[in-house]
C-alpha positions in Angstrom: -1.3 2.3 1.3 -4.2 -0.3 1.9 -5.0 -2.8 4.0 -5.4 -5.3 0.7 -2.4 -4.1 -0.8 -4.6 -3.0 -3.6 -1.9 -4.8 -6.3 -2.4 -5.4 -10.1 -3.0 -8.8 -10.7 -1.7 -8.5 -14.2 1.8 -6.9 -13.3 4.6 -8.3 -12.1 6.0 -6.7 -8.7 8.2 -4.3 -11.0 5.4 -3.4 -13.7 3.2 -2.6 -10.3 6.0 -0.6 -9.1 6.6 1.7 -12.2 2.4 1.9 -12.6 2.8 5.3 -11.0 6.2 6.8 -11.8 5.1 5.7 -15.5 1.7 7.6 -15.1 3.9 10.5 -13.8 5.8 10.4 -16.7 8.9 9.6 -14.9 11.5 8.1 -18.0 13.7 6.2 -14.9 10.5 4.4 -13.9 12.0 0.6 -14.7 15.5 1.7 -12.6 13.5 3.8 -9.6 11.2 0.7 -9.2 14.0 -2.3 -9.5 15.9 0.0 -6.8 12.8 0.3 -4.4 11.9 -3.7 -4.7 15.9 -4.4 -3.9 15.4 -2.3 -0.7 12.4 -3.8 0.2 14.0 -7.2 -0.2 12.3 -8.6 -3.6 15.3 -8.2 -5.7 14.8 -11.5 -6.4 10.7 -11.3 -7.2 10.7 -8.8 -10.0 9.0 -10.8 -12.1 6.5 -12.4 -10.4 3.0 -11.8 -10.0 0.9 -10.8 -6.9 -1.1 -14.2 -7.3 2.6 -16.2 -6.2 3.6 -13.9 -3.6 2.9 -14.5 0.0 1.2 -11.7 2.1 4.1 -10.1 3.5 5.7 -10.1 0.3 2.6 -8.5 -1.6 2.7 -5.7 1.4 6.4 -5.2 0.4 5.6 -4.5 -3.2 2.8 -2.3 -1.9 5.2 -0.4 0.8 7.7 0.0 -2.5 5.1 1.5 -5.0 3.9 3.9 -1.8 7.0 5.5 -1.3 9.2 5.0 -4.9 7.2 7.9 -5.5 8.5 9.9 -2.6 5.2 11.0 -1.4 5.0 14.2 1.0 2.8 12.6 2.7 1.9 8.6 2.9 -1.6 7.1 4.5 -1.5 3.7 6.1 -4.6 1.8 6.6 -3.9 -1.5 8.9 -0.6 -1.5 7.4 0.0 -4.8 9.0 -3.5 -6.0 9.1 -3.1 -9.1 7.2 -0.1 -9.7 8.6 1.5 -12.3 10.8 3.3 -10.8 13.3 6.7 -11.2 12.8 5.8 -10.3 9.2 4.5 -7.2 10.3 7.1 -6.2 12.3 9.6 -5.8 9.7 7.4 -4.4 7.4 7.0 -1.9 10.5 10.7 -1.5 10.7 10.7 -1.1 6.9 7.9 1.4 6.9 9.9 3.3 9.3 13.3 3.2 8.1 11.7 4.4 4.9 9.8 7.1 6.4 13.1 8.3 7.8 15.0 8.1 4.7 12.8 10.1 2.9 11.1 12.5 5.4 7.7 11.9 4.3 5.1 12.6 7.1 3.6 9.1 7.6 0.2 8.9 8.9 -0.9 5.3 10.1 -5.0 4.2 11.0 -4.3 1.4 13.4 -5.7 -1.1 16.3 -2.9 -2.0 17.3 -1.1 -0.3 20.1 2.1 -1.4 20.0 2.6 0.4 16.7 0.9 3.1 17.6 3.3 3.4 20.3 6.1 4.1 17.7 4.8 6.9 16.7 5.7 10.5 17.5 2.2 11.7 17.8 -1.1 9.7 18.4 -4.2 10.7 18.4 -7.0 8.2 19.7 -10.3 8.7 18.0 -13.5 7.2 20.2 -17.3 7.7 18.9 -15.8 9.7 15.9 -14.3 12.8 18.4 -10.5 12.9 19.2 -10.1 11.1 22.8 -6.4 11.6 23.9 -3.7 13.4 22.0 -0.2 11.9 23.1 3.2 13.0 22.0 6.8 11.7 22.8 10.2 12.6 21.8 11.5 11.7 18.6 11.0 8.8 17.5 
């Protein structure tokens, strides 16, 4: 998942959402995507393109197309980069609560500390070496 969301400009939230369960060849793409955009809170921006969204809302269709594909593992750069804060904390919570759900190892590249401090494991990287390697109970 990227820092620029990295949408389609040509796709609606859902068509960017079935992009890769259609590639996969998944024939429930249209249904697995509308379900992921109503849990990510879009049910109501389907049909719009990225180009009317706002940022948080473009980071939810993003969040959606990362995990409708129930990825082992997910990569998070800045997740909430772009992001005003309270927008970023739910995306936070979302990513989360998603991460969860679906037990997908979720590995985040951030500045920010107090999301790295809802992680189980961090690993603080100075001058390209590993600095600190912290871990804390369940999170």
């Amino acid at each position: 998942m990227f820092q620029s969301f990295q949408l389609m400009g040509n796709l609606t939230a859902l068509e960017n959402v079935m992009l890769p369960l259609e590639l996969a060849g998944r024939r429930d793409a249209r249904a697995a995507a509308t379900e992921m955009l109503h849990r990510v809170g879009l049910a109501e921006r389907l049909g719009h393109y990225p180009k009317v969204l706002s940022g948080g809302e473009q980071q939810r269709v993003a969040l959606a197309r990362a995990f409708v594909v129930h990825p082992a593992v997910l990569l998070a750069d800045e997740p909430t980069g772009s992001l005003d804060f309270a927008t970023g904390e739910k995306i936070m919570e979302l990513m989360f609560d998603l991460n969860r759900e679906q037990g997908t190892t979720l590995v985040l590249v951030t500045h920010d500390r107090a999301i790295a401090a809802l992680c189980q494991r961090r690993l603080t990287v100075e001058a390209g070496r590993i600095a600190a390697d912290e871990r804390t109970a369940a999170a």
